[in-house]
Residue, then its C-alpha position, 0 to 999 in steps of 0.5 A: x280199649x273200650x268195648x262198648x258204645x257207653x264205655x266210649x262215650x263216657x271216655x270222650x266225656x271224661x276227657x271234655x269234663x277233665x280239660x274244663x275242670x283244669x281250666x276253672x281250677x288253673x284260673x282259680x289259682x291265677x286269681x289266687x296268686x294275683x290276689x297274693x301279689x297285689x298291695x293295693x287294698x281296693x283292688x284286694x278286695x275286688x280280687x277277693x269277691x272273685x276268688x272267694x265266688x270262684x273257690x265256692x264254685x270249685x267245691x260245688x262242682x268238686x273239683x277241689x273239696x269244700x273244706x279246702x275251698x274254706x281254708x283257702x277264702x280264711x287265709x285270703x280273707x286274712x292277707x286282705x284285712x293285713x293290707x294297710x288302707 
């Protein structure tokens, strides 16, 4: 256990940024896998503008790295143009 007041604190913190690091980045995958089951095109689209807005938001704060946010938008962009109109 923890020693000082500083090291105490920085483990309460860890844990608050943790929980809300895991919670954006669960989210972010839910709007993934909706944007993957979706067959409508509009809505695909509307889909992707979050997903894309939320993956550039995970890379910033590095929760996930900026290069796997970038494949990730690159196949979803992808599965978006297939999606006949």
């Amino acid at each position: 256990m923890a020693n000082h007041k500083s090291a105490l604190k920085r483990i309460r913190s860890n844990d608050k940024k943790r929980v809300l690091n895991r919670y954006q980045a669960k989210s972010t995958r839910t709007v993934v896998k909706r944007l993957r089951a979706t067959n409508d095109k509009n809505e695909a689209v509307e889909l992707f503008k979050t997903a894309s807005s939320m993956l550039d938001r995970l890379a910033k704060k590095n929760i996930i790295h900026k290069n796997k946010a970038a494949n990730n938008k690159s196949k979803l962009a992808k599965f978006v143009n297939a999606l006949a109109a």
